[in-house]
N, C-alpha and C positions, 0 to 999 in steps of 0.2 A: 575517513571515507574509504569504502573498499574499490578496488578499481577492478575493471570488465578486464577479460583476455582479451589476447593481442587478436583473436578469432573472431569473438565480438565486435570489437572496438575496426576492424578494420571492414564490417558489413555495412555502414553510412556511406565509408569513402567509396566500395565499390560499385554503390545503390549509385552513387550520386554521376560516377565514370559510365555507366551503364546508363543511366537516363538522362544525361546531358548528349551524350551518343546518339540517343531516340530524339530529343528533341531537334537538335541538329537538322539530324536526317528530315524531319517530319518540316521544322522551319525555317534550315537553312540561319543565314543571316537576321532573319525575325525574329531565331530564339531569342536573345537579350534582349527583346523587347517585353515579356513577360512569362514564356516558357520556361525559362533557364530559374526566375525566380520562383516559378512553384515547383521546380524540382529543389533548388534548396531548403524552401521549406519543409516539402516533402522526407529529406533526407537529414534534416534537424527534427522531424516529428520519427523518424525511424530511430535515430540516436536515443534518443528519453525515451522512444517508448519499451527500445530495447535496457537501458538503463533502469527503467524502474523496478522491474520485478527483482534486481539484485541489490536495489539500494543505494546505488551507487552515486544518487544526484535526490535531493527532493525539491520540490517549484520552486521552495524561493529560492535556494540558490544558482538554479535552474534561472528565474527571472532578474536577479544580482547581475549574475555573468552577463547575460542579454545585455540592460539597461547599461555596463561598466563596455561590454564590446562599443555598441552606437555612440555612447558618448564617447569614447575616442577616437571615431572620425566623422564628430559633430562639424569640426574646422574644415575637415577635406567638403563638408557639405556646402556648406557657404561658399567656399571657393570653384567648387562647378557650377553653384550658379549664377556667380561672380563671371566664369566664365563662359559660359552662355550667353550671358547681357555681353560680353567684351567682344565674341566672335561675332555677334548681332552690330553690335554699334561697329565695329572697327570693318564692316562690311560695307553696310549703307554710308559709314560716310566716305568711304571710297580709300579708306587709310590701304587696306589688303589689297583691293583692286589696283590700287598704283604701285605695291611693292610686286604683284605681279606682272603689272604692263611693264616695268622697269626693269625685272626679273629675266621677262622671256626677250627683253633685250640684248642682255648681258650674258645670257644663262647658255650655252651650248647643249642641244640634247645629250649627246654625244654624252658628255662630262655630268650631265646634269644629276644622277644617283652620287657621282663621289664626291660633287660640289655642298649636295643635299647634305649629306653626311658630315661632309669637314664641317659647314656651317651651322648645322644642329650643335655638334660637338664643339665649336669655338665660343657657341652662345652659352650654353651650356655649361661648360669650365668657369665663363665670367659669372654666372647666376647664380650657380649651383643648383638648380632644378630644372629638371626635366619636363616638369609640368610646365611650368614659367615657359619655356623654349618653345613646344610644343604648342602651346596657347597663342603665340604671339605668330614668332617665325618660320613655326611650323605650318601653319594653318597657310601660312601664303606662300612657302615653299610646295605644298601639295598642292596649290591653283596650279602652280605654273608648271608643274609635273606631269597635272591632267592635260594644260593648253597643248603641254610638249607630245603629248601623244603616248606618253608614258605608262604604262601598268599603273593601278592606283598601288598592289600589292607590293609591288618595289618600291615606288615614293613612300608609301607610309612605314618601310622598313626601314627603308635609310633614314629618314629623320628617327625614328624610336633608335636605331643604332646609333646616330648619333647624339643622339641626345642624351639617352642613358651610359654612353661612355663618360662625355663630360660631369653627369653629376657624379659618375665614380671617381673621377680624377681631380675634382674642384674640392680644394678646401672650404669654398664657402656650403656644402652639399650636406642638410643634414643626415641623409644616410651615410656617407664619409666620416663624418664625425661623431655618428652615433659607434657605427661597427668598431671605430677605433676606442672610443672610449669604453664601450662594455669589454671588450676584451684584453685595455688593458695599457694600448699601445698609442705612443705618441702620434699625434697628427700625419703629420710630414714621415715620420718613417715609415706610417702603414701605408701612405701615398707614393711613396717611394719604391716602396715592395709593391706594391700594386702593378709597376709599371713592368713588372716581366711577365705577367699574364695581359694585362689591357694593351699595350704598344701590340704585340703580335697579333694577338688576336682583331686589333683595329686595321694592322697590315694586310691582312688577309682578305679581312671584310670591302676594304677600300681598291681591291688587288679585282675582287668578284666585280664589285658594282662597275667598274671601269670596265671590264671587259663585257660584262651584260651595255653597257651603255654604246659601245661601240657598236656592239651588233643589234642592237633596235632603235638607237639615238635618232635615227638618220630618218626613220619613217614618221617623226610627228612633226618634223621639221613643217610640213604645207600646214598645217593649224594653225600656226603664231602667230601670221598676217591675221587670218579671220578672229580672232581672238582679242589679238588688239586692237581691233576694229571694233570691235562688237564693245571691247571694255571702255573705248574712248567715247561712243556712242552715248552708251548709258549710263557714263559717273562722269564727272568733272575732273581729270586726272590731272595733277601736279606735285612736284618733288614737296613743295610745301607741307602737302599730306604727312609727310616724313618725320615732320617735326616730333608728331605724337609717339613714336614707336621712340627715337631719340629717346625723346623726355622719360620715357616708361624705361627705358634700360640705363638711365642716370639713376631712377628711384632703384632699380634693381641693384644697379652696384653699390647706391649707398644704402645698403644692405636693410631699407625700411619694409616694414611689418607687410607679408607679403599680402594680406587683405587691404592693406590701404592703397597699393601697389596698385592692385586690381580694380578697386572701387575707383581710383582717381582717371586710371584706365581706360574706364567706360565712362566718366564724366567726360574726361578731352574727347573721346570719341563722340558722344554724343551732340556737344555744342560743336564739332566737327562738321557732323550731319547735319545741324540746324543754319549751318552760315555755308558750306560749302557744297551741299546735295537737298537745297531745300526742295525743287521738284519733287525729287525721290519722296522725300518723308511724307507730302503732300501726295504722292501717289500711293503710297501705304494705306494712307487714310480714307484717301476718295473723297476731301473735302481741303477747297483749298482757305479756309478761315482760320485763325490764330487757334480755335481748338483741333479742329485740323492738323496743326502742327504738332500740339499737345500730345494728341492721338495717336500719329505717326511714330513721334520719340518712344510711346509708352511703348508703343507693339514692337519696333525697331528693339526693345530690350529684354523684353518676356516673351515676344509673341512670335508666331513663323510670319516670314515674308519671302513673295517670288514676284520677281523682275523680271519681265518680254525684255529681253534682250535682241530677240530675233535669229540666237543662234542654241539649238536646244542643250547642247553640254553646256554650253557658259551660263545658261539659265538656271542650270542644275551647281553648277559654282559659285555661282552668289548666290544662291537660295540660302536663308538662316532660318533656325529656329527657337534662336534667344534662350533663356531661364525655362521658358515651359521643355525645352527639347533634351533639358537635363534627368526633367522628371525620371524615367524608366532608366535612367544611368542610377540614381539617388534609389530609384526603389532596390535594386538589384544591389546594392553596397550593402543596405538593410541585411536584406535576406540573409546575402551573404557573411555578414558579420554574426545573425542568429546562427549562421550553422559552424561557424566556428565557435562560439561560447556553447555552443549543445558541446561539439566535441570536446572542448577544454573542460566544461564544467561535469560532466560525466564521468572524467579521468580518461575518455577514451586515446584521447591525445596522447596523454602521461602512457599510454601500456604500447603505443604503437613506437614513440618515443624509445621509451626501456628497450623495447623488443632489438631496434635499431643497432644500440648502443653495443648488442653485445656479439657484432662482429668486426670491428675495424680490429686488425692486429697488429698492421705494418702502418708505415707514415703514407705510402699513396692510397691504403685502404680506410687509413682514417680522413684523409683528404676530401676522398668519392665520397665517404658516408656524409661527410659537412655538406658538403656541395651538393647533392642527392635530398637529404633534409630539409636544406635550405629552400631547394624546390617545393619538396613536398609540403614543406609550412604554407607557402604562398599559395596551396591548392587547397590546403584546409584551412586556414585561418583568413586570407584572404587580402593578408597587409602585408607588406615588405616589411614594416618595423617591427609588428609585433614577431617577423621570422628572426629577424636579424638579432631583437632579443632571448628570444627563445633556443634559437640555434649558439649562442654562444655562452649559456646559463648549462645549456647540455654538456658539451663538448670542453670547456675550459679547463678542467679537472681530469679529463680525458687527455688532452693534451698535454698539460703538466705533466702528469705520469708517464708517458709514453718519451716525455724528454723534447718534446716541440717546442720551439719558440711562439708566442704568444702571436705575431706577425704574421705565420703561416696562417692560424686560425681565424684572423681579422680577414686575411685577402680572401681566402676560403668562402667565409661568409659574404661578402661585397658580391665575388662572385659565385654566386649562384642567388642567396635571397636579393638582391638590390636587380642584379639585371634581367632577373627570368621573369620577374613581377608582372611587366608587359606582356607578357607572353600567355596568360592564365586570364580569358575573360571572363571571371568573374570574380577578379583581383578589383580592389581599387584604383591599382594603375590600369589595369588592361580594358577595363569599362572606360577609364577617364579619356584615356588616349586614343580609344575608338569612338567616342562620340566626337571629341573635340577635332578628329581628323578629317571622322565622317566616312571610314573607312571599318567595318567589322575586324573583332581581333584577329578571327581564324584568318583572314585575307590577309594582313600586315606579318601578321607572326611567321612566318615561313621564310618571308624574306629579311625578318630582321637579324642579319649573320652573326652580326656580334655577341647579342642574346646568347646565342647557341656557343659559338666558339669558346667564349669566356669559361663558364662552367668545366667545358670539356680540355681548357688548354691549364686549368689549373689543376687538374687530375693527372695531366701529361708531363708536367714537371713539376713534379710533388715530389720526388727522389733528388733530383738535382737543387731544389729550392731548400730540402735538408740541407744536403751537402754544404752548399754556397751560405747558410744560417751556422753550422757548424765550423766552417772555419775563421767566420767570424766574428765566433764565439773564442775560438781558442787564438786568434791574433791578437786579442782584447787581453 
């Protein structure tokens, strides 16, 4: 197949930079809602149409690629809306509510971003995913963030900072084990070498969030009374509730399938709500007879539900909106998967790729190109894993010859395709993790420091990470 110039081949990406800009502007926070997907499409019907007159792609392989992208994140589908039923049941039946009454207990505004952060990141290590974290003790760490008076932009950057550290750092994290393995390198040594970019960059991260927290902690402090007020009011709160998040991070460490994980999840939670918030489910319904009940459960897991609480932020914090509120996250994964197999299957990928390749000369400028790459995969492709393949299929043979240890190449990749992913909403992380927060990506992305830092702190000691590989190379 002949491939497009890199002049071609880069008119989709800029169409697409350029009209997600217009939509923005035009809907704000609504774009993801279905803007942002006819811009994708738009910019996958501009790729082929620009591709055909050179031959470059014909339909069916054109529709090959399509059907081969969707079906590899046929699983991430199921599991959004696995977790949409899990945010739904683990709300009504008071499981979130009481980790947050419990929370704005214990929780200090004050400390409350660096608490967010260590905890993300401590669940996270144990898991190994991000999503797992985010889904569960994320989702109640950002209640008690809003009760605290808190920016939503900050809480939902500290859990993505946290969170996304630990799956970098966890062996059990299949992006950990994927980057290691494609490129080469033992588990625990790429884990190892990992920590002179992630420890600093977490230092830093943790260094902000403390000092942002002291200077505005103080002022949500008068919310918490009205808060736990409002939460005791309207859910039956007790530590017992507890059980269920227990039980779910037992299945998590004994490392079972993580659909079953989820599905079991929203079972406990569900017969949760039917023995411990039966009013509630009963008030879902508007009918208080055995199908009534029925009723309540269904809607409590596909369907949106809001609760008079009597105070209008907390009405807006337990509001769910189950399986159906995944929908316009699922369409936009779509989309976005069509517009990476346009670019893949075109070659336009492949010429933008090449063009890349043929400048890194020295080790921190082969470093930035990795890290820089790895970005840009996750802007057109729209998956961390497909970057994190892709980026070390390029680069491996580059490396080699240049005389780099294979470890450089691994951390390289971790940082920047595995943690910028959230940060790109119209990634499968950065849709996932903004629905499931309830927080728009563009709002959370700014504040999530370590996102940023990483990328930039592995480009900064890319010289000394030579050195420090080379001499123990030659002690060996």
């Amino acid at each position: 197949m002949n491939r497009p110039s890199i002049f071609i081949s880069l008119i989709p990406l800029i169409c697409l930079c350029i009209f997600i800009a217009i939509a923005i502007s035009l809907f704000g926070d609504a774009a993801l809602d279905g803007a942002s997907q006819i811009v994708l499409l738009i910019c996958s019907a501009i790729a082929v149409t620009l591709a055909l007159p050179g031959r470059y792609v014909s339909f069916r392989k054109l529709e090959e690629a399509i059907s081969e992208k969707v079906a590899s994140v046929a699983v991430a589908l199921v599991i959004l809306l696995l977790i949409g039923a899990l945010a739904g049941s683990w709300m009504i039946s008071g499981i979130v509510p009481s980790l947050i009454y419990y929370g704005l207990k214990i929780l200090h505004p004050s400390f409350f971003l660096v608490t967010a952060c260590i905890i993300s990141g401590i669940v996270s290590v144990m898991t190994g995913s991000s999503w797992t974290t985010i889904a569960t003790i994320g989702v109640a760490l950002m209640g008690i963030g809003e009760a605290l008076g808190i920016g939503v932009g900050w809480v939902g950057g500290s859990i993505v900072a946290g969170a996304y550290f630990g799956d970098k750092m966890s062996p059990l994290s299949d992006t950990t084990i994927m980057a290691s393995s494609v490129c080469g390198v033992p588990l625990f040594k790429h884990i190892r070498f990992l920590m002179g970019t992630t420890v600093p960059s977490m230092g830093i991260t943790l260094l902000v969030y403390l000092l942002v927290g002291l200077i505005v902690g103080a002022q949500g402090e008068s919310n918490v009374a009205q808060i736990s007020d409002g939460l005791q009011r309207t859910f039956h709160i007790s530590p017992w509730l507890l059980i269920v998040p227990v039980l779910t991070g037992i299945m998590i460490a004994r490392r079972m399938p993580i659909l079953a994980i989820l599905f079991l999840a929203v079972l406990m939670g569900t017969v949760t709500a039917l023995v411990a918030q039966t009013d509630l489910v009963y008030q879902i319904s508007g009918d208080r007879s055995l199908r009534g009940l029925i009723n309540g459960a269904m809607t409590m897991i596909y369907g949106s539900t809001n609760l008079e609480t009597g105070i209008p932020m907390l009405n807006d914090l337990v509001s769910t909106s189950g399986m159906s509120g995944m929908v316009s996250t699922i369409w936009l994964i779509i989309c976005a998967m069509i517009f990476g197999a346009s670019m893949t299957a075109t070659g336009m990928l492949e010429s933008i790729v090449l063009f890349i390749l043929r400048f890194p000369k020295r080790p921190t400028s082969m470093v930035a190109t990795t890290v820089i790459t790895g970005f840009f995969l996750n802007v057109i492709t729209c998956d961390q894993y497909i970057s994190i393949i892709i980026s070390s299929s390029m680069f491996k043979n580059a490396f080699t010859k240049m005389g780099l240890d294979a470890r450089l190449l691994s951390r390289s990749i971790e940082d920047s395709a595995t943690v910028t992913s959230p940060l790109i909403p119209w990634s499968t992380c950065g849709m996932t993790q903004a629905h499931v927060l309830g927080v728009s990506t563009f709002v959370y992305a700014p504040y999530a420091l370590f996102n940023y830092l990483c990328p930039l702190m592995s480009i900064l000691v890319a010289d000394y990470a030579v050195r420090r590989l080379n001499r123990q190379t030659l002690a060996l």
